[in-house]
C-alpha positions as protocol buffer text, in pm:
chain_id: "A"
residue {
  index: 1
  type: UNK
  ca { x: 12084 y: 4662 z: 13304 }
}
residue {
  index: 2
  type: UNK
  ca { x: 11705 y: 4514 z: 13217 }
}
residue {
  index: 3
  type: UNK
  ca { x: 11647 y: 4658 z: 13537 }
}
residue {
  index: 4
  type: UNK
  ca { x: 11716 y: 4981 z: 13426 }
}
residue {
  index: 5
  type: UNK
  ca { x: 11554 y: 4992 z: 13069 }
}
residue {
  index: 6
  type: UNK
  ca { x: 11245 y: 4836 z: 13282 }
}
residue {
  index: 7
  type: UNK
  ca { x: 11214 y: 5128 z: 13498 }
}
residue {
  index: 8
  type: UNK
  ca { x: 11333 y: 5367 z: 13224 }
}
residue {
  index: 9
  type: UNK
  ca { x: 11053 y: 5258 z: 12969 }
}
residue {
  index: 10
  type: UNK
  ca { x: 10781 y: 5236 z: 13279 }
}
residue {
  index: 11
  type: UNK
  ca { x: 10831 y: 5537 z: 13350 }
}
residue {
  index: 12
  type: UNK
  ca { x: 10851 y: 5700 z: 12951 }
}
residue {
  index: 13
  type: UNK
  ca { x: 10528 y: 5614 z: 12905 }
}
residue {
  index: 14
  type: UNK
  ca { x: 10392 y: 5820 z: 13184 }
}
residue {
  index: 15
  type: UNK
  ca { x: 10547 y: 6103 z: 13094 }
}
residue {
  index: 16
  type: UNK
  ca { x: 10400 y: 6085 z: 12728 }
}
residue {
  index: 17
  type: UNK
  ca { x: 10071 y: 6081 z: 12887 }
}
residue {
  index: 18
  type: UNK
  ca { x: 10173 y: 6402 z: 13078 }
}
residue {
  index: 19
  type: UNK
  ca { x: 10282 y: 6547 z: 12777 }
}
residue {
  index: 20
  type: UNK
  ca { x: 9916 y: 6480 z: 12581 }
}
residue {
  index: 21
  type: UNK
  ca { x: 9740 y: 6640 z: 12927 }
}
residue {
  index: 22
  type: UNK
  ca { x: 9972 y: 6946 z: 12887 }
}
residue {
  index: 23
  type: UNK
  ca { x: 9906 y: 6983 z: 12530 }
}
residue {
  index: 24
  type: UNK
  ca { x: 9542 y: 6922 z: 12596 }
}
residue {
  index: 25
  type: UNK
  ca { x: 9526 y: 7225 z: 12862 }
}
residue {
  index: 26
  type: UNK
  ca { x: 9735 y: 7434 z: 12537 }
}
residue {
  index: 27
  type: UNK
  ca { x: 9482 y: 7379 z: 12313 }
}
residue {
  index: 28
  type: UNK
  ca { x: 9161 y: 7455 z: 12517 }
}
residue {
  index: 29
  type: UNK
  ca { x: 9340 y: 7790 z: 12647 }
}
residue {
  index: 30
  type: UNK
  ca { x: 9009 y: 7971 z: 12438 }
}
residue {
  index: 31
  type: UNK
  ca { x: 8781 y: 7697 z: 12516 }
}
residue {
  index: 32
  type: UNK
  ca { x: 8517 y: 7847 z: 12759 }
}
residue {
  index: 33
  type: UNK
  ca { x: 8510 y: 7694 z: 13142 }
}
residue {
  index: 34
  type: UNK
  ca { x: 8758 y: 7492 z: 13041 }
}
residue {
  index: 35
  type: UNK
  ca { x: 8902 y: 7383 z: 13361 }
}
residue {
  index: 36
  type: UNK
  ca { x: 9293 y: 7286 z: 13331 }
}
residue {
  index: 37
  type: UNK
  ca { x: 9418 y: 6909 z: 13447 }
}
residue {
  index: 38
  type: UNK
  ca { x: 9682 y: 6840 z: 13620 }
}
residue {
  index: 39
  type: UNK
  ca { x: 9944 y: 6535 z: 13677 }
}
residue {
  index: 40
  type: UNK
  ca { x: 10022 y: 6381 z: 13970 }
}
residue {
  index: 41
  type: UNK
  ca { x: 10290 y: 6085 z: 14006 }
}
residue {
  index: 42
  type: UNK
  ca { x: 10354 y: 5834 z: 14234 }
}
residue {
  index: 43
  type: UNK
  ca { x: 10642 y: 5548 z: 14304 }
}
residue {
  index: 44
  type: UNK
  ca { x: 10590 y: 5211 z: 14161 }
}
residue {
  index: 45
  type: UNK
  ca { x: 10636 y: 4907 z: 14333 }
}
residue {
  index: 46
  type: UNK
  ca { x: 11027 y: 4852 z: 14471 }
}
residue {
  index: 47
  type: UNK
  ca { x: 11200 y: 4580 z: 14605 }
}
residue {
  index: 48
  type: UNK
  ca { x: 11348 y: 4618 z: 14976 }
}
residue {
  index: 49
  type: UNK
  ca { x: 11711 y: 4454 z: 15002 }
}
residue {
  index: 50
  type: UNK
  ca { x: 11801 y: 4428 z: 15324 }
}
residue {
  index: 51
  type: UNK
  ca { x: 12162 y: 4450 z: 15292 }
}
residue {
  index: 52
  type: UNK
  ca { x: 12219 y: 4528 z: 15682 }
}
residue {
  index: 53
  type: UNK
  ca { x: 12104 y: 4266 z: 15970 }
}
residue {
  index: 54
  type: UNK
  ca { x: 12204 y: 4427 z: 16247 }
}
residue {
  index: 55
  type: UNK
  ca { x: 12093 y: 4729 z: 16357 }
}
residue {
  index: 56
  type: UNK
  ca { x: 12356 y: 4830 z: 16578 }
}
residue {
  index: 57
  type: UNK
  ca { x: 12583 y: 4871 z: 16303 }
}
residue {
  index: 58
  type: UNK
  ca { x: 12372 y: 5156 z: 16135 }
}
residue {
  index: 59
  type: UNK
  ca { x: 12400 y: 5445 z: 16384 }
}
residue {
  index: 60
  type: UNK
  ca { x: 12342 y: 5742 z: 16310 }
}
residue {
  index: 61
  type: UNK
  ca { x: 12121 y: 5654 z: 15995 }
}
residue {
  index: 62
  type: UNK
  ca { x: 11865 y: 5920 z: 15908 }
}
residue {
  index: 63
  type: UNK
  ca { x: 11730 y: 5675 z: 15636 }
}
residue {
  index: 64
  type: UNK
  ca { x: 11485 y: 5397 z: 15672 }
}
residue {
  index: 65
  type: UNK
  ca { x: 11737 y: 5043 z: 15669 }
}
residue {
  index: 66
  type: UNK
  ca { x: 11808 y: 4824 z: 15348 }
}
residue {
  index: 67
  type: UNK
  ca { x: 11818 y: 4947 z: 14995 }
}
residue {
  index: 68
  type: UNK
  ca { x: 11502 y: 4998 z: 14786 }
}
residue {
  index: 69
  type: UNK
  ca { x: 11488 y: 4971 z: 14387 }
}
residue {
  index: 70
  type: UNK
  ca { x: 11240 y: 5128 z: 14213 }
}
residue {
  index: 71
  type: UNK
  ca { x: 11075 y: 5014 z: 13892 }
}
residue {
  index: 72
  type: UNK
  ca { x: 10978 y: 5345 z: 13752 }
}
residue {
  index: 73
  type: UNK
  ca { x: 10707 y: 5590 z: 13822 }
}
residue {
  index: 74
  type: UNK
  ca { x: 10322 y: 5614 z: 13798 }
}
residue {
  index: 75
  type: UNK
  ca { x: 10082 y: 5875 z: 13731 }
}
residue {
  index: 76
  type: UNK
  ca { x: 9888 y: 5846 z: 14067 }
}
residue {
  index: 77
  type: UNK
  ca { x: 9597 y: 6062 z: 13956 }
}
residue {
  index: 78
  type: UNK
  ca { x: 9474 y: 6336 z: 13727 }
}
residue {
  index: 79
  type: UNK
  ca { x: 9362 y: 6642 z: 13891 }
}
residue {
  index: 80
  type: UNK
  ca { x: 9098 y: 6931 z: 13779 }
}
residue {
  index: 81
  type: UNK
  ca { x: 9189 y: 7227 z: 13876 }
}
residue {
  index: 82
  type: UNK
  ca { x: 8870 y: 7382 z: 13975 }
}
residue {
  index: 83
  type: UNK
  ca { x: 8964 y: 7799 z: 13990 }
}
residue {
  index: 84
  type: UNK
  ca { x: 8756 y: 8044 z: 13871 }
}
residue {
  index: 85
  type: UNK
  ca { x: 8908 y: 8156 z: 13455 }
}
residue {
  index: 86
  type: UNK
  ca { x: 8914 y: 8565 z: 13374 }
}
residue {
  index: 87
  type: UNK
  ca { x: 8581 y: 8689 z: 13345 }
}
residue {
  index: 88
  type: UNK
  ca { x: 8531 y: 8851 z: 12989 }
}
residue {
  index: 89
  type: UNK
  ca { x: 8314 y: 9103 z: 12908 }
}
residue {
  index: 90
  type: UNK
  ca { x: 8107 y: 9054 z: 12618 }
}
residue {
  index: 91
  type: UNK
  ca { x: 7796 y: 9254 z: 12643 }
}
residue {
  index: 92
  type: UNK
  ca { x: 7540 y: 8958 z: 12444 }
}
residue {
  index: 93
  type: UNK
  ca { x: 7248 y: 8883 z: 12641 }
}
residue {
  index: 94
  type: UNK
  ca { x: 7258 y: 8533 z: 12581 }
}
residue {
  index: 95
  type: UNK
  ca { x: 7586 y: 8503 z: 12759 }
}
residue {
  index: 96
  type: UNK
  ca { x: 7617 y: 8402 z: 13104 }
}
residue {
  index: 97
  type: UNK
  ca { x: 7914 y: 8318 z: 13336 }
}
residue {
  index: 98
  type: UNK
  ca { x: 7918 y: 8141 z: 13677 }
}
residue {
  index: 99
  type: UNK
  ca { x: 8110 y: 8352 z: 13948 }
}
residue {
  index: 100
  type: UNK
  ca { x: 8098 y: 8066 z: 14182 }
}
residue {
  index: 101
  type: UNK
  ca { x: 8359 y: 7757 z: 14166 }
}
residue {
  index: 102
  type: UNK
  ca { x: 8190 y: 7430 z: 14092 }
}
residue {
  index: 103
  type: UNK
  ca { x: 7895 y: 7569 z: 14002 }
}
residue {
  index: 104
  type: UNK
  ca { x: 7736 y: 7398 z: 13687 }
}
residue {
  index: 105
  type: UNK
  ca { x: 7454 y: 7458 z: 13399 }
}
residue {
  index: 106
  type: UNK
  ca { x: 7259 y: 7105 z: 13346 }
}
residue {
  index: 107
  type: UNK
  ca { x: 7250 y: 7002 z: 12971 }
}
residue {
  index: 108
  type: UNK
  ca { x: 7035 y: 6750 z: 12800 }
}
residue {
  index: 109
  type: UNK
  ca { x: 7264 y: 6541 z: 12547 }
}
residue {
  index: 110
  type: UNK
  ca { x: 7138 y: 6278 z: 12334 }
}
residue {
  index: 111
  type: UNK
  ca { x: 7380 y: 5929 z: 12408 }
}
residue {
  index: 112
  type: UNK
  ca { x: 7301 y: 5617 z: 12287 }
}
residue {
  index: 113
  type: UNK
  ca { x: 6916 y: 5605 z: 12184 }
}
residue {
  index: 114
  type: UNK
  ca { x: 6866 y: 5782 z: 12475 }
}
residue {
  index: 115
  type: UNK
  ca { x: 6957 y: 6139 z: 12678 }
}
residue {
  index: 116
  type: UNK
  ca { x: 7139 y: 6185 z: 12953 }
}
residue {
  index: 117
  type: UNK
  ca { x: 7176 y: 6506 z: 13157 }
}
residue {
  index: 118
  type: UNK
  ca { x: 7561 y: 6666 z: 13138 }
}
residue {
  index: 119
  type: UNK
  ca { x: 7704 y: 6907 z: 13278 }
}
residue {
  index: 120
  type: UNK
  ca { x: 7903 y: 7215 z: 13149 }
}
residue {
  index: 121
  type: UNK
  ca { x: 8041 y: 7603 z: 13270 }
}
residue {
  index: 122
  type: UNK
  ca { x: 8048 y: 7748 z: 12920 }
}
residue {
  index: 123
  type: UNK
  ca { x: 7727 y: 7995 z: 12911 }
}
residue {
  index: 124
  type: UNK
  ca { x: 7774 y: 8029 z: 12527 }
}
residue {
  index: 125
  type: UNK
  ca { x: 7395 y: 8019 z: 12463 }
}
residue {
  index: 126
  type: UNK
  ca { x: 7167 y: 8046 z: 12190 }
}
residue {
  index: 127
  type: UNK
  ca { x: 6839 y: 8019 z: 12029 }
}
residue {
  index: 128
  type: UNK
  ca { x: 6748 y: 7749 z: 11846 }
}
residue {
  index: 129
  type: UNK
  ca { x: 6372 y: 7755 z: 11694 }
}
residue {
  index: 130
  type: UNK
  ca { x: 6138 y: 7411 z: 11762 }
}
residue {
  index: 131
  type: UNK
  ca { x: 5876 y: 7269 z: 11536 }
}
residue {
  index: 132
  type: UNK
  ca { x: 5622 y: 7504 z: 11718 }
}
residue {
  index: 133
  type: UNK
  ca { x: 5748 y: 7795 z: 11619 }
}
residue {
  index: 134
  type: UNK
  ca { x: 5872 y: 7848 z: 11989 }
}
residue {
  index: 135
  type: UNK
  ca { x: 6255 y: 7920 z: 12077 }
}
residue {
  index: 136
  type: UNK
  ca { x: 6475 y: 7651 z: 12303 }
}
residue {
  index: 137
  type: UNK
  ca { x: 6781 y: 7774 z: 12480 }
}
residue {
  index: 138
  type: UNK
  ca { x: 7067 y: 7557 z: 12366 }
}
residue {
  index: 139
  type: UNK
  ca { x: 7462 y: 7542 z: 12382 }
}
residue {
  index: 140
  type: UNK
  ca { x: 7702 y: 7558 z: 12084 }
}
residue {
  index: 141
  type: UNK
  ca { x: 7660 y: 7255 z: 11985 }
}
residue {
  index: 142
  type: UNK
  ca { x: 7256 y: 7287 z: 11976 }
}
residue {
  index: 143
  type: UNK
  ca { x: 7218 y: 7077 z: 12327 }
}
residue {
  index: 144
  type: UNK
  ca { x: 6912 y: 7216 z: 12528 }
}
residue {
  index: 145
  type: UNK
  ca { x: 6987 y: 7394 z: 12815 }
}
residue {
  index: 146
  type: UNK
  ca { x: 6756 y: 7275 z: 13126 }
}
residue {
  index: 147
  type: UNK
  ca { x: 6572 y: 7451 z: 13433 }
}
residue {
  index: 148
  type: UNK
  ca { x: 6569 y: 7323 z: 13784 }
}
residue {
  index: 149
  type: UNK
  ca { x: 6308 y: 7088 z: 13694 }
}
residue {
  index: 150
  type: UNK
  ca { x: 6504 y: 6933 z: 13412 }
}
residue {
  index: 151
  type: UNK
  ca { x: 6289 y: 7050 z: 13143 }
}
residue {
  index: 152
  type: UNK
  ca { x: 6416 y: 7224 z: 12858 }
}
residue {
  index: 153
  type: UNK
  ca { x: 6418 y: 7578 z: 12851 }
}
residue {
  index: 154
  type: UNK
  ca { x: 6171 y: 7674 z: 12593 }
}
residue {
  index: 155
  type: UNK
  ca { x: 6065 y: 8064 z: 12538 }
}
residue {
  index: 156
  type: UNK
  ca { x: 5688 y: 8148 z: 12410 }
}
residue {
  index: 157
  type: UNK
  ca { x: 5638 y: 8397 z: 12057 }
}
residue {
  index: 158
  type: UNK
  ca { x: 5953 y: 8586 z: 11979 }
}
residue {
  index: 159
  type: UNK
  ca { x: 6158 y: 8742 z: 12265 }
}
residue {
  index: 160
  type: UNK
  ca { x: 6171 y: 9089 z: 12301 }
}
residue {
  index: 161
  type: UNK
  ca { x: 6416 y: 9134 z: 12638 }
}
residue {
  index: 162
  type: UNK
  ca { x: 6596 y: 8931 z: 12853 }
}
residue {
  index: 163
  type: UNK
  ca { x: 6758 y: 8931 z: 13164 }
}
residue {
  index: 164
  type: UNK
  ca { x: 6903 y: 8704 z: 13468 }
}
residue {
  index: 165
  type: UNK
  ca { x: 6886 y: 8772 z: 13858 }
}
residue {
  index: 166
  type: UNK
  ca { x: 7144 y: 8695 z: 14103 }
}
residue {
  index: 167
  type: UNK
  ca { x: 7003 y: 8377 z: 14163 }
}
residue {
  index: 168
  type: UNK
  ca { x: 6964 y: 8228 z: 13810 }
}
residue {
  index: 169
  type: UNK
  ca { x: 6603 y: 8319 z: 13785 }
}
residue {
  index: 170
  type: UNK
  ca { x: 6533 y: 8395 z: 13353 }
}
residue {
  index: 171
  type: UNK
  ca { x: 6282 y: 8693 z: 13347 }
}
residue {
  index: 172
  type: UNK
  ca { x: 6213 y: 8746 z: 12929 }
}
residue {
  index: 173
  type: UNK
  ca { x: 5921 y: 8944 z: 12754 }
}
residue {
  index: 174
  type: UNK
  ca { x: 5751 y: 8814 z: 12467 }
}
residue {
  index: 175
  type: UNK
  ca { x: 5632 y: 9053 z: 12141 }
}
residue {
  index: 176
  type: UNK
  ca { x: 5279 y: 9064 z: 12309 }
}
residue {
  index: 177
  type: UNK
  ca { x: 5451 y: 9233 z: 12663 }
}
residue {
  index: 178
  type: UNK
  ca { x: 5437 y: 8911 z: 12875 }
}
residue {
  index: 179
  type: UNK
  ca { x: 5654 y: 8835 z: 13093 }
}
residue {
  index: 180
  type: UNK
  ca { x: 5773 y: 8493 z: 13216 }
}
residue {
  index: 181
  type: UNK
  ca { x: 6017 y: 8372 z: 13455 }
}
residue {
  index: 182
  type: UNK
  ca { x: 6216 y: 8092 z: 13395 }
}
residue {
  index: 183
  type: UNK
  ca { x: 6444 y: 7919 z: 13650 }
}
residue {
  index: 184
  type: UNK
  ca { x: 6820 y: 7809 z: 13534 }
}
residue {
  index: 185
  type: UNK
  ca { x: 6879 y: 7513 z: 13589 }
}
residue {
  index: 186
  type: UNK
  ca { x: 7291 y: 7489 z: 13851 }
}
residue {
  index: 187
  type: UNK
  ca { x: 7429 y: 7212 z: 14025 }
}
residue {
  index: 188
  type: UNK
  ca { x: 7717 y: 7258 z: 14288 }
}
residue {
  index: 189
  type: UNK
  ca { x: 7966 y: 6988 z: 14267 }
}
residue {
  index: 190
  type: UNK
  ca { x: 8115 y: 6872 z: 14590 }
}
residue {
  index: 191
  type: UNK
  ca { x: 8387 y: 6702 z: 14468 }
}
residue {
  index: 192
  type: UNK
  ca { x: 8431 y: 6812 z: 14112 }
}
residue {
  index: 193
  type: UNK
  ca { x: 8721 y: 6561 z: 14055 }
}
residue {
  index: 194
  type: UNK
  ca { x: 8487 y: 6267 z: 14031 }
}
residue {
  index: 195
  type: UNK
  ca { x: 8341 y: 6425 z: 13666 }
}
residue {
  index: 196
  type: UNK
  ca { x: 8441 y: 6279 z: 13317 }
}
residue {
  index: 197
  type: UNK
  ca { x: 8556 y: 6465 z: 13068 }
}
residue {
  index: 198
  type: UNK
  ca { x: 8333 y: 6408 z: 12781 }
}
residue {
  index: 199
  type: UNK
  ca { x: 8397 y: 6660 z: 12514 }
}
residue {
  index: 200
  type: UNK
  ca { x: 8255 y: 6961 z: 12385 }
}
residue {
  index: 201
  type: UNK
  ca { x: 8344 y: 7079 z: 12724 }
}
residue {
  index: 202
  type: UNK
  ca { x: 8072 y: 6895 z: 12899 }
}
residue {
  index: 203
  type: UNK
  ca { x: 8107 y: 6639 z: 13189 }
}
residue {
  index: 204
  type: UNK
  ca { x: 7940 y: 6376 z: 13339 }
}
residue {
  index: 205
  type: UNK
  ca { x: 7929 y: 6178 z: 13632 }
}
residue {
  index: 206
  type: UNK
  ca { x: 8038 y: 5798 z: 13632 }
}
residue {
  index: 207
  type: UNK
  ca { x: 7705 y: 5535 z: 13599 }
}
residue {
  index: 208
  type: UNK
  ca { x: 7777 y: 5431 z: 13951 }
}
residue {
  index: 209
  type: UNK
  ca { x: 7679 y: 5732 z: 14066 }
}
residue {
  index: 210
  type: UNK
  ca { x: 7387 y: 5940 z: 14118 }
}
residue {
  index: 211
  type: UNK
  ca { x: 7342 y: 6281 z: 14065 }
}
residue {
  index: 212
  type: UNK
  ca { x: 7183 y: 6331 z: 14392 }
}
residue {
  index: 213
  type: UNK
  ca { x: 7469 y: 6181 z: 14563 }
}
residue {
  index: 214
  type: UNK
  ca { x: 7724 y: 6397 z: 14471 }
}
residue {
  index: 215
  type: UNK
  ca { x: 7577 y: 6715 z: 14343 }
}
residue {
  index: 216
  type: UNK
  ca { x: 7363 y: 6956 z: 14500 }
}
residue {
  index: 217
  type: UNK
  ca { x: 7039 y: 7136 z: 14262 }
}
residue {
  index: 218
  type: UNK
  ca { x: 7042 y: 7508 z: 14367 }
}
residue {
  index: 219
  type: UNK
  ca { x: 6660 y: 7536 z: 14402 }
}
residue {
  index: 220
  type: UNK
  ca { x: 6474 y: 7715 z: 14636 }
}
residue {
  index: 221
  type: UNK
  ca { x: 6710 y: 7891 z: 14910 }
}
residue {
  index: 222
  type: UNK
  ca { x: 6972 y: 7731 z: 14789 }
}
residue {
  index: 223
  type: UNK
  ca { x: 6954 y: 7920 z: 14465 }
}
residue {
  index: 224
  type: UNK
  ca { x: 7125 y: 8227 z: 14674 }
}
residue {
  index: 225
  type: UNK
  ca { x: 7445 y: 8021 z: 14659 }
}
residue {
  index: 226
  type: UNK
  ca { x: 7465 y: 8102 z: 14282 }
}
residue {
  index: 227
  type: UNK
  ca { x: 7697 y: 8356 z: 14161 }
}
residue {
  index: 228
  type: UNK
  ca { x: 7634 y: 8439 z: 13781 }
}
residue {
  index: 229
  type: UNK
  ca { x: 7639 y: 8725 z: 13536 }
}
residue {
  index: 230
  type: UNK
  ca { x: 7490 y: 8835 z: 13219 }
}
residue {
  index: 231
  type: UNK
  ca { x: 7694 y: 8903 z: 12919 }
}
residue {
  index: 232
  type: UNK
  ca { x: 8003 y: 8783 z: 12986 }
}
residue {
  index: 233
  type: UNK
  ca { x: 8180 y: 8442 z: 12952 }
}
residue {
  index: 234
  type: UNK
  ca { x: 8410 y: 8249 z: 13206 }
}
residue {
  index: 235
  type: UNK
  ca { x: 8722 y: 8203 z: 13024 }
}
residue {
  index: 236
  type: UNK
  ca { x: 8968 y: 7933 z: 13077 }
}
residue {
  index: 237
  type: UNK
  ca { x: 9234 y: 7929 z: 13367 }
}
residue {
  index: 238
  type: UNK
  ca { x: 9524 y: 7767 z: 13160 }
}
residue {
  index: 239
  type: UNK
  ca { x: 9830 y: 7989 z: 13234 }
}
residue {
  index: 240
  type: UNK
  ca { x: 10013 y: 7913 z: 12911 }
}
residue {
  index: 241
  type: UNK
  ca { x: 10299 y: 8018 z: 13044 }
}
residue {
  index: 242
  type: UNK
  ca { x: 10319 y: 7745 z: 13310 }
}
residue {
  index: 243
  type: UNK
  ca { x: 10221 y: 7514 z: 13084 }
}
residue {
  index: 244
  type: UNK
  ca { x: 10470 y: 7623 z: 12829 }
}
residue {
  index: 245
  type: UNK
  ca { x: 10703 y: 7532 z: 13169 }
}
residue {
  index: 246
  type: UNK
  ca { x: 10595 y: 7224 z: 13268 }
}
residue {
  index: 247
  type: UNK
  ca { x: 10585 y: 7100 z: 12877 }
}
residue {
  index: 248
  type: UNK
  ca { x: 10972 y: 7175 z: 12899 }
}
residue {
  index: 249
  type: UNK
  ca { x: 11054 y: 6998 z: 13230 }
}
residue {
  index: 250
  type: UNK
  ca { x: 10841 y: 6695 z: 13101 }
}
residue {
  index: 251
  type: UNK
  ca { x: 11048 y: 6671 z: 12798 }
}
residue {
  index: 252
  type: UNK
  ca { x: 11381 y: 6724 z: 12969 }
}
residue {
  index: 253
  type: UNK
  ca { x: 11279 y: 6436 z: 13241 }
}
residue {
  index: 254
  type: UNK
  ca { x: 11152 y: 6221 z: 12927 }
}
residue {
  index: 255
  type: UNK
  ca { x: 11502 y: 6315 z: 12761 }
}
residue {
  index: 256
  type: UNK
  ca { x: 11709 y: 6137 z: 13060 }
}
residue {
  index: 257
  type: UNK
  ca { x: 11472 y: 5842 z: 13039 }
}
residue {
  index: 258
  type: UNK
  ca { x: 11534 y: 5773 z: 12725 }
}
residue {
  index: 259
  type: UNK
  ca { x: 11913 y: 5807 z: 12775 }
}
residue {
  index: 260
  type: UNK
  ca { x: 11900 y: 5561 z: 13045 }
}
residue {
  index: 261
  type: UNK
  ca { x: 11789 y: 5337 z: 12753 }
}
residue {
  index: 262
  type: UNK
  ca { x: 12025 y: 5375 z: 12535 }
}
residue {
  index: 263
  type: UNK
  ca { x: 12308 y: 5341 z: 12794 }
}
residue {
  index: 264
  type: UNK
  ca { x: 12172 y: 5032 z: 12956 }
}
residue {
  index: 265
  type: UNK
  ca { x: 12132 y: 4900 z: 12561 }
}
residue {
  index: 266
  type: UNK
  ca { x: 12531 y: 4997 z: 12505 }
}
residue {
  index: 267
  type: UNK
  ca { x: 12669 y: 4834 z: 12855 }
}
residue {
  index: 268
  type: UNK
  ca { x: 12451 y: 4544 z: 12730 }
}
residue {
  index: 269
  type: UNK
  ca { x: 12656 y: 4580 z: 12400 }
}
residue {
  index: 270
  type: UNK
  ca { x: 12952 y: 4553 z: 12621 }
}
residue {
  index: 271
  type: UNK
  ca { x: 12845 y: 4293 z: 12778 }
}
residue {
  index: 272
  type: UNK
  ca { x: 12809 y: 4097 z: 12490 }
}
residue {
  index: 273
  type: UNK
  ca { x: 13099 y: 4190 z: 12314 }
}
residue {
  index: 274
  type: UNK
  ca { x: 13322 y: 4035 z: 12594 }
}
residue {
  index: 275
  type: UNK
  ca { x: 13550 y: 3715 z: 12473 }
}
């Protein structure tokens, strides 16, 4: 009976953290890029009884020999899943969204004295004025937005038009008629599932890592790789409904968990109780 509330409880407290990643994917269904997780599980360590010695005796057996209990199950790993979200129209200039999977914009956030260059899909851009008088692209939350050369992305006099090619290339016109070009700075990620999730839907890569390891800067003919478009937004590719579905199943499965609980408690009861 301990062995059962062991693997019981082991295993309850896996599915709770499956519960807060499905809850997490609910409530960034509006959130921009967002890129939905998923939860993958795996077998905990077992001990092998090998009830049967001789071999001869089993057969016919389809199974592997001796008997195997469990101690619960694991969540092996958490997965991103890296689709493209609906593409929504919205017809503001300063909005862009990436066609192309694992494509990324390079951000500038301030951590820890210091800044460190993130990573995001939300093109939710704006304008945000500097000290002289000039105008720096930056995200929601007022993070610059960098080129290809990891400088910040800073317009000269007041902007009078605005546009993007197919390769991320920024071609605006001041209020005296010149015209400047102005490269975006997009990463491709290889393998996307190495990012952490940082908030403010940005990620970053581990400290072990280096961003020329595992990313690849779309400059120069490599920039034809990019897929983007102006005035529109990537939106998220949470399918609440599946979601909604696997909240349900991860309830019902933490439902018989628990029961196991209370059922090895009671036969423990029993137990007890005898005279």
């Amino acid at each position: 009976m301990n062995r059962m509330m062991i693997t019981a409880s082991n295993t309850m407290g896996e599915l709770q953290k499956q519960l807060d990643v499905i809850s997490n994917n609910i409530a960034n269904i509006q959130t921009n890029g967002y890129k939905r997780e998923q939860v993958r599980f795996s077998e905990m360590m077992y001990q092998q009884f090998n009830n049967q010695q001789v071999e001869s005796e089993e057969v016919g057996r389809l199974t592997p020999l001796g008997v195997r209990q469990g101690s619960g199950a694991k969540i092996s790993q958490i997965q991103t899943d890296t689709s493209i979200g609906n593409i929504v129209q919205t017809d503001r200039l300063l909005d862009f969204a990436l066609t192309a999977e694992n494509e990324y914009f390079k951000v500038l956030v301030p951590q820890d004295d210091q800044f460190t260059v993130q990573y995001t899909r939300d093109g939710a851009f704006y304008l945000s004025p500097t000290n002289d008088g000039e105008n720096m692209l930056v995200t929601a939350q007022g993070y610059p937005i960098l080129d290809e050369n990891n400088e910040p992305i800073v317009f000269q006099g007041d902007m009078k038009e605005i546009r993007i090619s197919d390769d991320g290339i920024i071609q605006y016109t001041n209020d005296a008629g010149a015209e400047t070009n102005v490269a975006l700075g997009i990463v491709l990620a290889e393998n996307p599932q190495i990012f952490l999730q940082n908030g403010n839907n940005l990620v970053s890569l581990p400290n072990h890592l280096e961003e020329g390891d595992v990313l690849i800067n779309l400059t120069g003919d490599n920039r034809q790789q990019i897929g983007i478009r102006q005035g529109a937004l990537e939106g998220s590719n949470v399918d609440l409904t599946e979601e909604m579905t696997n909240m349900i199943q991860t309830q019902r499965a933490y439902q018989f968990q628990a029961k196991s609980v209370t059922l090895a408690d009671q036969m423990l009861g029993l137990i007890n109780g005898i005279r």
